[in-house]
C-alpha positions as CSV (number, residue, x, y, z in Angstrom):
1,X,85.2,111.4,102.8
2,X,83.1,109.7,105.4
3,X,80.1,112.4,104.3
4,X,80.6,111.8,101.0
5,X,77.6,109.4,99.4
6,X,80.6,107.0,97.7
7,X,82.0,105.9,100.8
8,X,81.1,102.4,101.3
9,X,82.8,102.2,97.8
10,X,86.0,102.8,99.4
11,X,85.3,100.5,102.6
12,X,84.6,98.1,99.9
13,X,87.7,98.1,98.1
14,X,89.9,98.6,101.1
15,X,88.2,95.3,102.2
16,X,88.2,93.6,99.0
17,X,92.6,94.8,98.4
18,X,93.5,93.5,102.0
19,X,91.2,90.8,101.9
20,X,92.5,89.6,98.4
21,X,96.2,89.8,99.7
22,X,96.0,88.4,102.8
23,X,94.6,85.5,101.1
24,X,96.7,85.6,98.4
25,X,99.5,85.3,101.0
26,X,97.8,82.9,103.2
27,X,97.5,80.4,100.2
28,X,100.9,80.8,98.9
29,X,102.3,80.0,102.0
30,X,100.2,77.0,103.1
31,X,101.1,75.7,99.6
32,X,104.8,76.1,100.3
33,X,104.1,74.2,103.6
34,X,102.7,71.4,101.8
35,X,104.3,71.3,99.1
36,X,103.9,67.6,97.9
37,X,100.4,68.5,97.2
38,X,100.8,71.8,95.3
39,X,97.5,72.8,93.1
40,X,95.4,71.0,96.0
41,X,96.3,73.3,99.1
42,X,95.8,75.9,96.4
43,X,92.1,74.9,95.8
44,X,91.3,74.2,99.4
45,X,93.2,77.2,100.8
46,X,91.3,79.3,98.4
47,X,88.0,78.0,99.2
48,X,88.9,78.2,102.8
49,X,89.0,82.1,102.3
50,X,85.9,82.4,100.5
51,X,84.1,80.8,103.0
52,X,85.3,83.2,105.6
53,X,84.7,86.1,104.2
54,X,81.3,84.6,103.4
55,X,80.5,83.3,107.0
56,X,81.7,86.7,108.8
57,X,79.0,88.6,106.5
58,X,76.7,86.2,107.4
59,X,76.8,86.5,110.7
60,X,76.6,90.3,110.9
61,X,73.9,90.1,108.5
62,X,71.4,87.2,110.0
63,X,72.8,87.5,114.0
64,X,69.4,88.1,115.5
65,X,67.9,85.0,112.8
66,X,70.0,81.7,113.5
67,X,69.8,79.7,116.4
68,X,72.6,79.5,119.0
69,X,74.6,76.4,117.4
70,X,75.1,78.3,114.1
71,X,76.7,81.2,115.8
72,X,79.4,79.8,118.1
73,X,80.3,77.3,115.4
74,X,80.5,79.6,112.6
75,X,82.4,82.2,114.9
76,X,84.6,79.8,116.0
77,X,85.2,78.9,112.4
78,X,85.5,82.3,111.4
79,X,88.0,82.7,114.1
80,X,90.1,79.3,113.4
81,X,89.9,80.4,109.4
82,X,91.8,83.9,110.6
83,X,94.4,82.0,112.7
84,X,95.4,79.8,109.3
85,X,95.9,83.0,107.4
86,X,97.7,84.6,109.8
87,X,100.0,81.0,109.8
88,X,100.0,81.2,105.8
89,X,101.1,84.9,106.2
90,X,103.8,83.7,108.4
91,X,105.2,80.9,106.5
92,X,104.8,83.3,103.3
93,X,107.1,86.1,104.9
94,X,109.2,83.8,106.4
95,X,109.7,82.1,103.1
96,X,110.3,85.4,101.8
97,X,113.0,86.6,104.4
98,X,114.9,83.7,103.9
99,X,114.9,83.9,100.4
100,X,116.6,87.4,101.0
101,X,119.4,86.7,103.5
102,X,119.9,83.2,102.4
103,X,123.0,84.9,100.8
104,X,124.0,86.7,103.2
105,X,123.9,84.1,105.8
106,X,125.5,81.9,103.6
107,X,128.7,85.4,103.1
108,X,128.3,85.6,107.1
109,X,128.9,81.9,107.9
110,X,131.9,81.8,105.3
111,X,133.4,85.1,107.0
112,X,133.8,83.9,110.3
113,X,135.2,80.7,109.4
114,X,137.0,82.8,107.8
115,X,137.8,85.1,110.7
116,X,138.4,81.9,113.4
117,X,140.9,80.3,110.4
118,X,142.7,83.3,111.0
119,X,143.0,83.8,115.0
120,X,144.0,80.2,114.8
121,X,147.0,80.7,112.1
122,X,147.8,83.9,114.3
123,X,147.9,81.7,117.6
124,X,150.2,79.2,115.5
125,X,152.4,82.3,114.5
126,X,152.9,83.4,118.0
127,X,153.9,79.9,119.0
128,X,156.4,78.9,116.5
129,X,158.3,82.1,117.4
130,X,158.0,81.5,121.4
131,X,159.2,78.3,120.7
132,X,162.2,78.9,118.6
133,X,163.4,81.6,121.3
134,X,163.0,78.8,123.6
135,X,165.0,76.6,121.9
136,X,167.9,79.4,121.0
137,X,168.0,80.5,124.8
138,X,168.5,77.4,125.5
139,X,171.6,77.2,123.6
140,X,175.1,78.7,124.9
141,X,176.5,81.8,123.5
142,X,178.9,80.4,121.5
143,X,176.6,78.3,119.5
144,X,175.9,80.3,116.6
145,X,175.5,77.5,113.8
146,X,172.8,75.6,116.0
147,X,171.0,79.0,116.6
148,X,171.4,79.5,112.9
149,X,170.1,76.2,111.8
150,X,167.3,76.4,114.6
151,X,166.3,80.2,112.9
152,X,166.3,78.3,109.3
153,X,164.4,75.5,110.8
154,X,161.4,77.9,111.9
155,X,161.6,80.1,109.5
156,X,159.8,78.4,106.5
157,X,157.1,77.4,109.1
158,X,156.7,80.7,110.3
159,X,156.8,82.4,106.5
160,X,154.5,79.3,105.5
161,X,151.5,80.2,107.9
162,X,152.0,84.0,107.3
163,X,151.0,83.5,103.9
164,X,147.8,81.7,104.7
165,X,146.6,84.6,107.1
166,X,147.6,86.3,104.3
167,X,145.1,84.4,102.1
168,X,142.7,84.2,104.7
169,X,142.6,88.1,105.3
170,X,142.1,88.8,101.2
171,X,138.9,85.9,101.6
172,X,137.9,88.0,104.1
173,X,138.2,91.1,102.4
174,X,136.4,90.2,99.7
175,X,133.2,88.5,102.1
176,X,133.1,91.7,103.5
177,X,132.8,93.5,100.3
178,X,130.4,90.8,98.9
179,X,128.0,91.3,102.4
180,X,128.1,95.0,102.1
181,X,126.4,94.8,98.4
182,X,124.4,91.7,100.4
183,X,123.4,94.0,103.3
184,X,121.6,96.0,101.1
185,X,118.6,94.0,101.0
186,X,118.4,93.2,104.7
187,X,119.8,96.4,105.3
188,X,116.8,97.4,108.0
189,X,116.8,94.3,109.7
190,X,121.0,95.0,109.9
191,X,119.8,98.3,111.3
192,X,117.0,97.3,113.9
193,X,118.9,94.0,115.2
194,X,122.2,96.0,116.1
195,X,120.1,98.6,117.6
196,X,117.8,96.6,120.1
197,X,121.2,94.6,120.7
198,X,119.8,91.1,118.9
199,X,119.8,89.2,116.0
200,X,118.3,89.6,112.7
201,X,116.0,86.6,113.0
202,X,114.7,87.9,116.0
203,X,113.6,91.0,114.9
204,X,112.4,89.8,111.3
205,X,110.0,87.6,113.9
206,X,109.0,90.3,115.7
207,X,107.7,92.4,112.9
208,X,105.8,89.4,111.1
209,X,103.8,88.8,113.9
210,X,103.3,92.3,113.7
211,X,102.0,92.1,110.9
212,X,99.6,89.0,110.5
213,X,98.1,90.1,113.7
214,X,96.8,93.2,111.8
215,X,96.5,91.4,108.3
216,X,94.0,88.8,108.1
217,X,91.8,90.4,111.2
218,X,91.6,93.9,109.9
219,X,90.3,92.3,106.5
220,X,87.8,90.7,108.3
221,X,86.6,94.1,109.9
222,X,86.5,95.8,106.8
223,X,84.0,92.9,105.0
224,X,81.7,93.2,108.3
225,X,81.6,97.0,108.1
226,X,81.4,97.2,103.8
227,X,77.9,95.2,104.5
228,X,77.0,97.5,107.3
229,X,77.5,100.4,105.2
230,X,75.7,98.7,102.2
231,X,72.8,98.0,104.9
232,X,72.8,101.8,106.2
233,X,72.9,102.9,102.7
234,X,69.6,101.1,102.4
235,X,67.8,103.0,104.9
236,X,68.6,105.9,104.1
237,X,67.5,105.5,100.5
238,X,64.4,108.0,100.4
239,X,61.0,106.4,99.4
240,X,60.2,106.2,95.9
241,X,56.1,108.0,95.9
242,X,54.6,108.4,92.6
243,X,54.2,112.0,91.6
244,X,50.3,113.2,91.9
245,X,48.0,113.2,88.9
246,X,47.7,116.7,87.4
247,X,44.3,117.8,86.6
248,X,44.1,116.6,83.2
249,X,44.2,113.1,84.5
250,X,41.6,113.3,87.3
251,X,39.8,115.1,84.4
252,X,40.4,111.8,82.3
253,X,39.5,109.9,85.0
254,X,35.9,112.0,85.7
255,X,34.7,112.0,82.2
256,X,35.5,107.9,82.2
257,X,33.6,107.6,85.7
258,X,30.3,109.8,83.9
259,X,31.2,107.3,80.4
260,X,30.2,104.5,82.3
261,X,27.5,106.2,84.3
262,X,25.9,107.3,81.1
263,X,26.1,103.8,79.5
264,X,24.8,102.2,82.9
265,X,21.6,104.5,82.2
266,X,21.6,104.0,78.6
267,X,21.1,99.8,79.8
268,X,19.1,100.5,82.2
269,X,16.3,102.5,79.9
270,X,16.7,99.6,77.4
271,X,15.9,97.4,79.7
272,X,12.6,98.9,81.2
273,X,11.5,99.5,77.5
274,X,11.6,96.1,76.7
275,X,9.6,94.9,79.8
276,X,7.2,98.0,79.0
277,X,7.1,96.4,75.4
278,X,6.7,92.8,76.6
279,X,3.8,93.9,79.1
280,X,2.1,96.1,76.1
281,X,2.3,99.0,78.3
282,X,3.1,102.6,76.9
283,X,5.3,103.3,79.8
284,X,3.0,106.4,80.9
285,X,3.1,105.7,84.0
286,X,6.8,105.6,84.7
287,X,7.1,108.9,86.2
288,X,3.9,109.7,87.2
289,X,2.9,110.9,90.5
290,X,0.4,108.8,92.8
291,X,-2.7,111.2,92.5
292,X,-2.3,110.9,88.8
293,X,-2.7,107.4,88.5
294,X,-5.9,107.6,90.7
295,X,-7.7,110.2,88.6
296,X,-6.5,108.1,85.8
297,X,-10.0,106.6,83.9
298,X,-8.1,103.7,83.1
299,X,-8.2,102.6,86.5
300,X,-11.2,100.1,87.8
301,X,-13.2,101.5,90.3
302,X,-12.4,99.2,93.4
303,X,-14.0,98.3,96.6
304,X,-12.8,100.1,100.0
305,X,-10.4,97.3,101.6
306,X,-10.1,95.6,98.3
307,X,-6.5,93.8,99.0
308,X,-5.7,94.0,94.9
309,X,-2.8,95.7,93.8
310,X,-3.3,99.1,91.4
311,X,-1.1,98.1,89.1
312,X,-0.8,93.9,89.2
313,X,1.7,94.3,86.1
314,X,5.6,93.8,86.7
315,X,7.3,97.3,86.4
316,X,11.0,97.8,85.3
317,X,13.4,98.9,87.7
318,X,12.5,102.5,88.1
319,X,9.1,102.1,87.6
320,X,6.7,102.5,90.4
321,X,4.3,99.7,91.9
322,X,1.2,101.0,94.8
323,X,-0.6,98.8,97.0
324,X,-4.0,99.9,98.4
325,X,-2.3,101.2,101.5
326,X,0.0,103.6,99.8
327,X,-3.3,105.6,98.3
């Protein structure tokens, strides 16, 4: 899985699943807490988590960016935000196991009332018949109408309490049926607290710290590395480069380049013909070589050194202009 390009997908909802219960949790908890103001511990608690999760990716994401202030506050809001969670969690789960063995513990407090109303009746029992031995040892042999009327004296008493340990022992009977059916619920904690030798609220303690010490932090973890997966993803995206023109584009692109060359020209000419028309010149000239425009008879004879200009006319642009040093 971690080669495969869907990863961060699963990093993502991992996050997003523990992240979503442990606040889920955290607010239902705080809101039992404070319960007088319901729907608005909801909406703070809430918010509370948002920002969180929001801060911690923040952080990763703009460390080497913010100043010094705006790291150890938000990390040690980020870290205070995880330590109400974890107490939300804890209030949640505590609600929670109560809510389970209320019964029971209600079924376990009645039984050994139960149990200690019974050791006392049974103490009571012991002593009426001690003391009615007492009392007929007391009399002389030959008193056998005391010792019967001492015998119907106790009697009742003794009968009387029998029958409430009997009552007693049929309430307990049925407490210990009602636990068993109970026990099945807290069954594990039964389990665990008889086998480390404690109670049951102990160990219930025990494993919800347990617990919120892995919840709310590992949630956090998961956010920080679901944006540095998204972030490696990003560089190793490869880079996008356009595919190369074929030939039949550079070929487009040539005969556009000699389109605009050829107009460029096709101005240009234009151009020089209407100056040549302007000056009333035939445009002979344009082109010809320097010896031809000397033998040309159109050209006044001139005096050696003469300073004048062959040709004193304008010329286009292409057209050629000689000075008497050029001949």
């Amino acid at each position: 899985m971690e080669n495969s390009k869907y990863f961060y997908i699963w990093i993502g909802l991992s996050a997003l699943l523990i992240a979503g219960s442990a606040a889920a949790f955290s607010v239902y908890g705080l809101a039992k807490l404070f319960s007088g103001a319901f729907i608005s511990v909801v909406i703070m608690a809430s918010a509370l988590e948002l920002g969180k999760l929001v801060t911690a990716s923040f952080l990763y994401r703009y460390w080497n960016m913010i100043n010094y202030f705006q790291k150890v506050y938000m990390t040690i809001a980020t870290l205070v935000l995880i330590f109400i969670t974890s107490a939300g969690i804890f209030g949640y789960l505590s609600n929670a196991y109560q809510g389970a063995t209320l019964e029971f513990e209600k079924q376990s407090t009645e039984l050994i009332a139960v149990e200690e109303r019974i050791e006392q009746l049974e103490e009571d029992k012991v002593f009426l018949k001690e003391e009615l031995e007492v009392a007929i040892s007391e009399l002389p042999d030959n008193y056998i109408t005391a010792k019967r009327n001492l015998r119907e004296q106790y009697n009742p008493q003794i009968v009387r309490v029998n029958e409430e340990i009997l009552d007693y022992k049929k309430t307990r009977a049925d407490l210990e049926i009602a636990l068993v059916s109970t026990g099945v619920d807290v069954g594990p904690a039964i389990y665990l607290a008889r086998t480390f030798g404690t109670d049951i609220d102990t160990v219930v303690k025990f494993f919800i710290f347990i617990l919120i010490f892995v919840f709310d932090p590992l949630a956090v973890m998961l956010v920080i590395a679901y944006n540095q997966a998204l972030m490696d993803r990003k560089k190793d995206e490869p880079v996008v480069i356009s595919e190369p023109m074929g030939f039949t584009a550079l070929q487009e692109m040539e005969d556009e380049e000699d389109f605009s060359l050829e107009e460029e020209m096709i101005e240009e000419d234009n151009e020089r013909m209407d100056i040549i028309g302007q000056n009333g010149n035939d445009g002979l000239h344009y082109g010809a070589t320097d010896q031809d425009l000397i033998n040309d008879e159109d050209v006044e004879p001139r005096e050696e050194n003469d300073p004048k200009e062959i040709n004193p006319q304008p010329t286009a642009r292409g057209g050629v202009r000689l000075l008497w040093w050029d001949i």
